[in-house]
C-alpha positions, 0 to 999 in steps of 0.5 A: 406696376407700369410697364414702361416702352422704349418707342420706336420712330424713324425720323424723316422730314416733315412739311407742316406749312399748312394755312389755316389748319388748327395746330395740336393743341387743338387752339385754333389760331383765332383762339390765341389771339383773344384780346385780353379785356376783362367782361364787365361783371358785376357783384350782384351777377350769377355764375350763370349771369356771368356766362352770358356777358362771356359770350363774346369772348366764348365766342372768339375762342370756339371752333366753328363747329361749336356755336357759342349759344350751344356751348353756354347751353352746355355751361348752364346744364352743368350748373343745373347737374351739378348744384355744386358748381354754382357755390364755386368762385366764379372766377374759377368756373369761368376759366375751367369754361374758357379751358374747354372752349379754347381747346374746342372740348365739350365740358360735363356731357356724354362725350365726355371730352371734359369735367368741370369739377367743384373742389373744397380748396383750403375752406373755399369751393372751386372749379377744376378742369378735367380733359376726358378720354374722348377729349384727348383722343380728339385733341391728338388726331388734331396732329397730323402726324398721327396714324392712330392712338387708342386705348383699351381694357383687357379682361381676365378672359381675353388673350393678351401679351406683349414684349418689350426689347429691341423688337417689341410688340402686343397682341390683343383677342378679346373674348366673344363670351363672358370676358370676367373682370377688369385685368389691365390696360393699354394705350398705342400710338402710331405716326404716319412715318411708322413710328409708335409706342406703348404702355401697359399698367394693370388694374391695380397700378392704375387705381394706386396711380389714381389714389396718389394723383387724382385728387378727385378720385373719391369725389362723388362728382368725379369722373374717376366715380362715374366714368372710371374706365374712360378716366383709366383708359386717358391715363394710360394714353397720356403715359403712352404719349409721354414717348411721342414727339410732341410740340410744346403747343399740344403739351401746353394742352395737356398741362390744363388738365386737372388745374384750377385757374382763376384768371381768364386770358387769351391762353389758358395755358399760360395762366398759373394753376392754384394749389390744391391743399383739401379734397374734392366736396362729397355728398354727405351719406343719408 
């Protein structure tokens, strides 16, 4: 069961009046102004085919630090990975694509700051956006207010408590040695003006949690099968987050996160998530 933490912060003025700094959805401002136009497809296009044409408006919504030919690079290898991503709607690629390219994320790598996932959606295939645990934590160091955020797994063998109250606090030694299994996690924030919170949540919580709210937790694609311990660790820094004050921006950019869109526009934010009605695909057992 979630044990839940009432934060503690102390209020003082803030000066945010930077130029030209990103702000903490982690959009960048030339990001947000994409004109809306819609790439000039074709019927007879692929998904990959369709990638290319989108390299002008890819382009427009990347940090600098990400060139648009490494990002479609990206795209394409997880089409070749994942084969079931090119049977998906078009459409619903191309957004979960532009998702990850307007917060500045790396979809379907080893940083794992973002899934693209293919969905069995009421008897079509479609793309859904995962954030990863890295990909959080990236987007909320964007924040200047924040000192530290982090999220670890404790085993049966480590020393770990905790108290809540009015003067709450937690202690955390790993083992040197054999740590057993996973016992539970925890996630932390700390502002620079000496504010912070945290939450706790056991194994088992955290896999109930999953089962009820994850609709890809069974998939053989999903993240929760192949990442499970970076998928657990951003669930618990998301609950944690839940008490830090957050802009409507950097909310915005947590409300992507495990959404299937199939419109493109200048925030995808903005833009409707369809329903989930089945479940994700699964590979048949041979």
């Amino acid at each position: 069961m979630a044990h839940l933490f009432c934060i503690i912060w102390i209020k003082e003025k803030q000066n945010d009046s930077r130029k030209n700094r990103r702000d903490q959805t982690g959009v960048s401002e030339k990001s947000s102004k994409i004109p809306r136009q819609e790439p000039n497809f074709k019927k007879s296009m692929s998904i990959a085919d369709m990638i290319k044409v989108m390299e002008p408006q890819i382009k427009k919504a990347l940090p600098e630090v990400i060139t648009p030919e490494r990002f479609t690079r990206m795209a394409l290898s997880a089409l070749n990975t994942t084969p079931k991503l090119n049977e998906c709607t078009p459409m619903s690629f191309l957004a979960a694509l532009m998702n990850a390219a307007q917060l500045g994320l790396e979809p379907n790598t080893p940083l794992g700051q973002a899934f693209l996932i293919p969905y069995n959606n009421k008897g079509k295939m479609e793309c859904q956006f995962q954030l990863g645990y890295k990909g959080l934590i990236d987007l909320s160091y964007r924040n200047p207010n924040m000192q530290i955020i982090t999220a670890h797994t404790v085993y049966e063998n480590d020393e770990f408590e905790y108290e809540l109250g009015l003067n709450p606090c937690l202690n955390h030694r790993p083992t040197l040695g054999d740590r057993g299994e996973i016992r539970l996690f925890y996630g932390l924030f700390k502002l620079t003006n000496g504010g912070f919170g945290f939450e706790v949540m056991s194994k088992t919580a955290m896999d109930d949690f999953a089962k009820e709210y994850s609709k890809a937790f069974d998939s053989s694609f999903s993240p929760w099968r192949t990442n499970y311990e970076s998928m657990a660790l951003k669930t618990i820094i998301k609950k944690a987050l839940k008490y830090a004050p957050l802009k409507s921006e950097f909310r915005n950019a947590l409300s992507t996160d495990e959404t299937i869109k199939n419109e493109i526009g200048a925030d995808m934010s903005e833009i409707n998530s369809e329903n989930i009605f089945d479940t994700v695909y699964q590979e048949e057992c041979a």
